[in-house]
N, CA, C and O atoms as a DFTB+ gen file, in Angstrom:
448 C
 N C O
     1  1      15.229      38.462     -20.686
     2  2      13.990      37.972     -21.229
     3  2      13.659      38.790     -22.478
     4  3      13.721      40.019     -22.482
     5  1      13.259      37.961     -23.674
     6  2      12.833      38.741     -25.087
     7  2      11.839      38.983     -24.955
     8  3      11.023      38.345     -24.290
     9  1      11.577      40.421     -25.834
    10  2       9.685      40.563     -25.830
    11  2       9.353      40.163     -26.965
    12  3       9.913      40.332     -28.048
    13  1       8.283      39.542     -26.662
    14  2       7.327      38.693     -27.738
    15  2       6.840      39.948     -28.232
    16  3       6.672      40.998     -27.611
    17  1       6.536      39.555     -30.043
    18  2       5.447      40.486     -30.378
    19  2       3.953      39.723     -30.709
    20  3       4.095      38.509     -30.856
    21  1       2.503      40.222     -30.858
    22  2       1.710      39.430     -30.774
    23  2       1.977      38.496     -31.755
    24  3       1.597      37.415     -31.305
    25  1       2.586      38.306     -33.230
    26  2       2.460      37.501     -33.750
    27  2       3.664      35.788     -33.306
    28  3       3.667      34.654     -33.783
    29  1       4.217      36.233     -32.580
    30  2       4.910      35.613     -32.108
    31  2       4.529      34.276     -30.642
    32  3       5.207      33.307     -30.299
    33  1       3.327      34.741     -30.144
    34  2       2.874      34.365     -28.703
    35  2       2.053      32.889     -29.408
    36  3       1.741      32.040     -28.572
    37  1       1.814      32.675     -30.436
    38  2       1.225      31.487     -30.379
    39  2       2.146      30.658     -30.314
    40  3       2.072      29.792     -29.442
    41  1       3.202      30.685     -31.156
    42  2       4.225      29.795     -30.988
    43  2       5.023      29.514     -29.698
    44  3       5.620      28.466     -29.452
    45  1       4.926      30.867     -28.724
    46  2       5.117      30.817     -27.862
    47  2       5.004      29.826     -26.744
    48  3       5.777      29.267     -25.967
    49  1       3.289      29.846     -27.068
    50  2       2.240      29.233     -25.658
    51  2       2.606      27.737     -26.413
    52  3       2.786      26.764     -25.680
    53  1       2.665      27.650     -27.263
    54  2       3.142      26.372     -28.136
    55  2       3.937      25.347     -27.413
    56  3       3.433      24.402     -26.806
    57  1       5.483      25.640     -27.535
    58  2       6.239      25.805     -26.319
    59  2       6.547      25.396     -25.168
    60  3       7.002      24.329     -24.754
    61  1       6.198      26.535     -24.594
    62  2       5.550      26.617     -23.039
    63  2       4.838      25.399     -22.810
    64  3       5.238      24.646     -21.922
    65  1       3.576      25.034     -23.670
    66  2       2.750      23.860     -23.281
    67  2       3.902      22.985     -23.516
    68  3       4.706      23.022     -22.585
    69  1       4.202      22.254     -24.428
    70  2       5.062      20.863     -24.260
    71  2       5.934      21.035     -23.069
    72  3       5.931      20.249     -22.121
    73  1       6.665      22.072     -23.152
    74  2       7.793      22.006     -22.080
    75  2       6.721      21.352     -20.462
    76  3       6.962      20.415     -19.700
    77  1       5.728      22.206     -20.478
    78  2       4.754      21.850     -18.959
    79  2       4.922      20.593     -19.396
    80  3       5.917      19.973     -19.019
    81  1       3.954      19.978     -20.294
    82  2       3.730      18.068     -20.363
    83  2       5.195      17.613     -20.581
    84  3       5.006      16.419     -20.347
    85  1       6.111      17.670     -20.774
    86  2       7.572      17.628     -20.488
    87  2       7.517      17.183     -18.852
    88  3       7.569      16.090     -18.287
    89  1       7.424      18.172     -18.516
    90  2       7.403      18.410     -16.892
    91  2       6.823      17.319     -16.228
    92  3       7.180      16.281     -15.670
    93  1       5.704      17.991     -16.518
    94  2       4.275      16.905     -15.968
    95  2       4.636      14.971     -15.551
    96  3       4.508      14.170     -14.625
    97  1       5.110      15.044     -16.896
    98  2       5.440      13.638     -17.129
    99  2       6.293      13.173     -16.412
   100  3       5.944      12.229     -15.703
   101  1       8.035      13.761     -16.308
   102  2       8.973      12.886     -15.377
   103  2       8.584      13.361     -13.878
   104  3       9.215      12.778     -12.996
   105  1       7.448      14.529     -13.366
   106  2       7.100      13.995     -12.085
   107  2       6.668      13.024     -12.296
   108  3       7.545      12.172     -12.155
   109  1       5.227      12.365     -12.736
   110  2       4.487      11.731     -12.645
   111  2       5.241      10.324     -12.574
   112  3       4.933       9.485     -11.728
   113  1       6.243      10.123     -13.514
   114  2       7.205       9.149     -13.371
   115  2       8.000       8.972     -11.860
   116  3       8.037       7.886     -11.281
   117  1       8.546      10.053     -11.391
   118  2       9.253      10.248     -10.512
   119  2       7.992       9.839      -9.580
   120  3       8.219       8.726      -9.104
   121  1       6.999      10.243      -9.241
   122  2       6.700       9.518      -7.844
   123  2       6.016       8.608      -7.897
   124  3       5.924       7.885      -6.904
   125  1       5.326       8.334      -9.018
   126  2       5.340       6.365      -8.928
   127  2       6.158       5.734      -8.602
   128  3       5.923       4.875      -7.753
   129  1       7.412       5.881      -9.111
   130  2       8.666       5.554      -8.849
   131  2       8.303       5.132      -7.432
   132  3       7.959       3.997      -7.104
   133  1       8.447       6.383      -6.489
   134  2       8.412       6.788      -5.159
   135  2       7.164       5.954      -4.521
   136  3       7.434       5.063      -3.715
   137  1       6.037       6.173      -4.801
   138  2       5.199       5.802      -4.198
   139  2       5.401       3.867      -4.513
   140  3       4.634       3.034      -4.029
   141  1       6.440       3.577      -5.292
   142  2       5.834       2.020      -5.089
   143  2       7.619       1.431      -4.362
   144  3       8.088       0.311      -4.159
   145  1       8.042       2.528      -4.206
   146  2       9.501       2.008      -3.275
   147  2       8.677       2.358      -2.128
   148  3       8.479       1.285      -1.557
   149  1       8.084       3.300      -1.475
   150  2       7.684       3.766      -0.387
   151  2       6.505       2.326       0.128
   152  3       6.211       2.077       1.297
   153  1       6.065       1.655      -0.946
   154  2       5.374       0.416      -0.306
   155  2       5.973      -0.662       0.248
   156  3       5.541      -1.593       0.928
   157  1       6.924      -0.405      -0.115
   158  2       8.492      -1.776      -0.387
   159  2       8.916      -1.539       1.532
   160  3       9.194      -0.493       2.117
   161  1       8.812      -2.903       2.061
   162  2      10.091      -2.451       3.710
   163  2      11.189      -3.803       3.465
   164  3      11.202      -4.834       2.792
   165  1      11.712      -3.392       4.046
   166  2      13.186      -4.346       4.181
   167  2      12.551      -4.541       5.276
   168  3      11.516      -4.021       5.691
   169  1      13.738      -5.909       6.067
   170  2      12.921      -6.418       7.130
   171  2      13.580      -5.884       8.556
   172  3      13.555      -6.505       9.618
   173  1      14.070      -4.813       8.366
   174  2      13.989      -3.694       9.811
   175  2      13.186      -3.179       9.363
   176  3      12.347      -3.119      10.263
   177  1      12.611      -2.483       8.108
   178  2      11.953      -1.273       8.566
   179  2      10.251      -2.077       8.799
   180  3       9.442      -1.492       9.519
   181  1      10.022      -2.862       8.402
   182  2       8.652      -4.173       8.845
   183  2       8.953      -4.401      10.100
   184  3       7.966      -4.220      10.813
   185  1      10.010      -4.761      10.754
   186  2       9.994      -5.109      12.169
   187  2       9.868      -3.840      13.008
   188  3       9.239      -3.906      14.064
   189  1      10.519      -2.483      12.548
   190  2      10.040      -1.047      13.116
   191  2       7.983      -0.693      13.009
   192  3       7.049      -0.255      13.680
   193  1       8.289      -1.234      11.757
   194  2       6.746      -1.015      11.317
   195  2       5.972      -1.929      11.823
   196  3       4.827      -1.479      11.853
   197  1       6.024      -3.049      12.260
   198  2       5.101      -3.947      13.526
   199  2       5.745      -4.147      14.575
   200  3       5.628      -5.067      15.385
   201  1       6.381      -3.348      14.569
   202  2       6.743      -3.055      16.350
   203  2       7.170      -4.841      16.507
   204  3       6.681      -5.311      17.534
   205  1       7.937      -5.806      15.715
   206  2       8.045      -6.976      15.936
   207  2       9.793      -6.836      16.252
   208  3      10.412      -5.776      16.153
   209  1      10.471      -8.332      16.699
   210  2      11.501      -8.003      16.537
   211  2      11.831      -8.983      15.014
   212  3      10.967      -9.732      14.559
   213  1      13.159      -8.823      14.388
   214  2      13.488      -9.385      13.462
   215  2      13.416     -11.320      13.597
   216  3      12.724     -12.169      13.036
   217  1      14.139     -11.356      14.280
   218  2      13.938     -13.085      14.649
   219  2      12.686     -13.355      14.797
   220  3      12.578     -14.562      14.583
   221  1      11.533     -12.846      15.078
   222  2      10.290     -13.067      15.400
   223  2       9.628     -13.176      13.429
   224  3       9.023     -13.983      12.723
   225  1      10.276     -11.739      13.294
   226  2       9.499     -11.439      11.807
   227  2      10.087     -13.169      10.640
   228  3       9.235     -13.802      10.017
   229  1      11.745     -13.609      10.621
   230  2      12.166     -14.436      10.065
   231  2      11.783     -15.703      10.387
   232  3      12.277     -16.624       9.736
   233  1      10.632     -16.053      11.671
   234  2      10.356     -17.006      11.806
   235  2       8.991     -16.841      11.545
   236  3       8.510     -17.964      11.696
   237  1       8.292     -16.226      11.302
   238  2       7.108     -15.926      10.722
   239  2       7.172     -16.410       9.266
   240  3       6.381     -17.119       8.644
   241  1       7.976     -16.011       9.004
   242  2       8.333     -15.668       7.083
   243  2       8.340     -17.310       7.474
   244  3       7.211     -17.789       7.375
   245  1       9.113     -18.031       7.791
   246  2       9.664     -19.676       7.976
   247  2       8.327     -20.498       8.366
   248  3       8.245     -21.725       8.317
   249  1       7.600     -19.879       8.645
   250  2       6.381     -20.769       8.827
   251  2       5.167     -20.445       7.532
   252  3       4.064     -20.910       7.244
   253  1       6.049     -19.412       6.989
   254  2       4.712     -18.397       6.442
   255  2       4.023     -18.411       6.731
   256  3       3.230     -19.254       6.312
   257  1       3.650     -17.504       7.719
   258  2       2.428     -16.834       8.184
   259  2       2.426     -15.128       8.157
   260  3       1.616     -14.437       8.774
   261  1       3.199     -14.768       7.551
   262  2       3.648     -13.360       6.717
   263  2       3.682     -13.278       5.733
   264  3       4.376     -14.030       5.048
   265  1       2.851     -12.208       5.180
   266  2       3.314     -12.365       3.360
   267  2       4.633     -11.243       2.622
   268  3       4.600     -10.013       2.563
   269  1       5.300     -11.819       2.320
   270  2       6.874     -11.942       1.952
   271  2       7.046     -11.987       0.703
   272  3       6.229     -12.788       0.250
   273  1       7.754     -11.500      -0.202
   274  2       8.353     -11.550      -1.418
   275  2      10.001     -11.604      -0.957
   276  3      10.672     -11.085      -0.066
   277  1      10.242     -12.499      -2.045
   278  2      11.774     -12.919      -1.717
   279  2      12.575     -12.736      -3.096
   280  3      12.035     -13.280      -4.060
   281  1      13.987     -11.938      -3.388
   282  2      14.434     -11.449      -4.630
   283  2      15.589     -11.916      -3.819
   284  3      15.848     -11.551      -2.672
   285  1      16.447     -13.011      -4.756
   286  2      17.718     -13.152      -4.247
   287  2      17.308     -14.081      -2.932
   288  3      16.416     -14.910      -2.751
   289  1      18.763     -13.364      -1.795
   290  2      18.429     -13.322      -0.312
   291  2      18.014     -12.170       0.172
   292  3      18.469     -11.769       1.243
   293  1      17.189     -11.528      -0.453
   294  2      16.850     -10.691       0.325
   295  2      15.048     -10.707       0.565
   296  3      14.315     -11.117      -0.336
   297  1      14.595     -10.295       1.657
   298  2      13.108     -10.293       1.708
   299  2      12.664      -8.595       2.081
   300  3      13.067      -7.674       2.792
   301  1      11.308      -8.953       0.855
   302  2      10.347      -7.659       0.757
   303  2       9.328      -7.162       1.166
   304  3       8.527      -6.913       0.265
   305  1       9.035      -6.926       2.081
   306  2       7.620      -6.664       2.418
   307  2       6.657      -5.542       2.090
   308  3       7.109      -4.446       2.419
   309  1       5.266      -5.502       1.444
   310  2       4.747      -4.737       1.024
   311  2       3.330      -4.337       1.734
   312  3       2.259      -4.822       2.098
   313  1       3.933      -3.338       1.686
   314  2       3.259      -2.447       3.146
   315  2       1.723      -2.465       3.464
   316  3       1.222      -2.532       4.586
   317  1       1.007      -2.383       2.133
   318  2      -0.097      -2.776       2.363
   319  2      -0.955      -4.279       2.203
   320  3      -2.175      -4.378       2.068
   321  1      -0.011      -5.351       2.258
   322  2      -0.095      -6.555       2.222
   323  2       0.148      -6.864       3.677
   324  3      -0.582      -7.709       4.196
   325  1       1.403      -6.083       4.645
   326  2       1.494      -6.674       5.913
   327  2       0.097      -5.640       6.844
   328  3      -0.284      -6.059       7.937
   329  1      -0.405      -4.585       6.359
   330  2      -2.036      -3.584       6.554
   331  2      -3.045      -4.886       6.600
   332  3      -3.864      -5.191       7.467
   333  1      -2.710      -5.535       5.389
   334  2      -4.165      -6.437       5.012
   335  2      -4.037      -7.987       6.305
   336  3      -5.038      -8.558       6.740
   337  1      -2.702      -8.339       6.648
   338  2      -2.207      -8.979       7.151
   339  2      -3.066      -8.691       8.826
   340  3      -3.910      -9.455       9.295
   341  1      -2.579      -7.440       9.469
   342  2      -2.369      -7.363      10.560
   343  2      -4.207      -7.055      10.321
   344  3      -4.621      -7.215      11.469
   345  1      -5.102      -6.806       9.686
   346  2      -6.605      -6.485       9.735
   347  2      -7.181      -7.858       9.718
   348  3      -8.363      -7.888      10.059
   349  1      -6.472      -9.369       9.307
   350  2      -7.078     -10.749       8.932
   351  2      -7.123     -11.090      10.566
   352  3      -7.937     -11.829      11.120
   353  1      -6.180     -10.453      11.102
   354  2      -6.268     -11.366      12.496
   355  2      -6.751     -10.089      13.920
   356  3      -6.276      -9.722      14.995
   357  1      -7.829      -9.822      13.157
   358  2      -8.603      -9.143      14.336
   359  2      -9.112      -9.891      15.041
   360  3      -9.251     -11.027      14.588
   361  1      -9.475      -9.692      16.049
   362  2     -10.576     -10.204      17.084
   363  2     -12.018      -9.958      17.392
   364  3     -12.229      -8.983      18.113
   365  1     -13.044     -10.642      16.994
   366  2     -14.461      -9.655      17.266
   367  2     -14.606      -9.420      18.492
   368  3     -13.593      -9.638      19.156
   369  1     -15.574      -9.020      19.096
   370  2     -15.733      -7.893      20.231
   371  2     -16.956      -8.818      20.602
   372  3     -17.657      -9.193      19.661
   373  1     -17.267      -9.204      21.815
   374  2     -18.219      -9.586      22.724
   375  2     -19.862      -8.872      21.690
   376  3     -20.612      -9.509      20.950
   377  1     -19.890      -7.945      21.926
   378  2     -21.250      -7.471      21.205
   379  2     -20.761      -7.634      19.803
   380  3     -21.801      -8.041      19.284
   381  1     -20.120      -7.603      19.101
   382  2     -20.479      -8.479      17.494
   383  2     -20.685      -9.979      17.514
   384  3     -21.353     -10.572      16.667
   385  1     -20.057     -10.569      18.557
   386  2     -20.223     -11.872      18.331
   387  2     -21.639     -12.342      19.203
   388  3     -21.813     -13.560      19.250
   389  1     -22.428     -11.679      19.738
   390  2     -23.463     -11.351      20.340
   391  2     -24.808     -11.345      19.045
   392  3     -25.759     -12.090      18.809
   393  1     -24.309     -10.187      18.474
   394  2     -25.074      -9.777      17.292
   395  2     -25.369     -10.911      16.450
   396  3     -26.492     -11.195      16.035
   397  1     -23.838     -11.819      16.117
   398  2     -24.240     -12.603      15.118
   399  2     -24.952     -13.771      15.562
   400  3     -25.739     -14.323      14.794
   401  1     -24.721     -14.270      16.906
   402  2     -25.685     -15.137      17.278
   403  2     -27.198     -14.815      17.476
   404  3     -28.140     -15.595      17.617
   405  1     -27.179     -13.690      17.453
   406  2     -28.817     -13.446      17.481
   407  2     -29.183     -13.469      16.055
   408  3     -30.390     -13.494      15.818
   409  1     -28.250     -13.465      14.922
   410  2     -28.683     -13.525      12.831
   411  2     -28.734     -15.097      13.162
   412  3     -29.512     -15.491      12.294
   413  1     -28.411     -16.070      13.811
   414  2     -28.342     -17.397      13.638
   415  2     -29.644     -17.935      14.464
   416  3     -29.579     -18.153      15.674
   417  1     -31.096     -18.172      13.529
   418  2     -31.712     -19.513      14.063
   419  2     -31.303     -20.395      15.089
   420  3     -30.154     -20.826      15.191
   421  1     -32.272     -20.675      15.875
   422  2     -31.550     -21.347      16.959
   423  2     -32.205     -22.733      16.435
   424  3     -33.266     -22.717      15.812
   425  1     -31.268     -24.347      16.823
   426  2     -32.348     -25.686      16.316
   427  2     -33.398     -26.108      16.663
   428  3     -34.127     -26.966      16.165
   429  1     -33.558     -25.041      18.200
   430  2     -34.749     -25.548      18.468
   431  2     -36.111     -25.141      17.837
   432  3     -37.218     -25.619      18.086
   433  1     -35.840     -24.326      17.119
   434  2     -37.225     -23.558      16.381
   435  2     -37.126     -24.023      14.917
   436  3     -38.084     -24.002      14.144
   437  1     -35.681     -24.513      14.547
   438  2     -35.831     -25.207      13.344
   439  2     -36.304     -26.587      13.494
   440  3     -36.776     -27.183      12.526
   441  1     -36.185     -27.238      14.885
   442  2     -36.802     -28.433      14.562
   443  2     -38.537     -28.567      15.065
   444  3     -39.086     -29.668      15.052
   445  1     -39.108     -27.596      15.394
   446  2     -40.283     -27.645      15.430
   447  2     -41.161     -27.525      14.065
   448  3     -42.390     -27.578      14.115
């Protein structure tokens, strides 16, 4: 390692900074990258990931009632699309569906 003398350290830190935003940058590249393969399943790792089996998942896709991206022959599933998927087909609960009939007017008080 050389020793800097003070007149030397600005150019230094000079440097140093690009090389960091250098840096900075092909992470930042690198795990977008990552983070948008990591959304991506093939259709084992969707059938691991809903606990479904594959023939179940390909006849889903065949009816579409899964949401699927298709490149080639191959199918894509995106992870927080089959999240948004498996949250559409909840079930309400005895006391919400309780609740909302009590927000609903009943006709007999509308027709008085």
């Amino acid at each position: 390692m050389e020793i800097l003398t003070f007149d030397q350290l600005p150019k230094a830190v000079s440097e140093l900074l690009e090389k960091v935003s250098k840096i900075e940058g092909i992470l930042s590249d690198d795990h977008s990258r990552e983070t948008e393969a990591d959304n991506l399943f093939s259709i084992k790792q969707a059938s691991a990931f809903l606990n479904l089996s594959i023939s179940t998942i390909y006849g889903k896709v065949c009816r579409r009632e899964i949401p699927v991206s298709k490149q080639g022959k191959r199918l894509y599933f995106n992870k927080t699309e089959l999240l948004d998927w498996i949250r559409a087909g909840r079930k309400s609960t005895l006391a919400e569906i309780a609740n909302t009939v009590k927000l609903i007017p009943s006709r007999r008080t509308q027709r008085s």
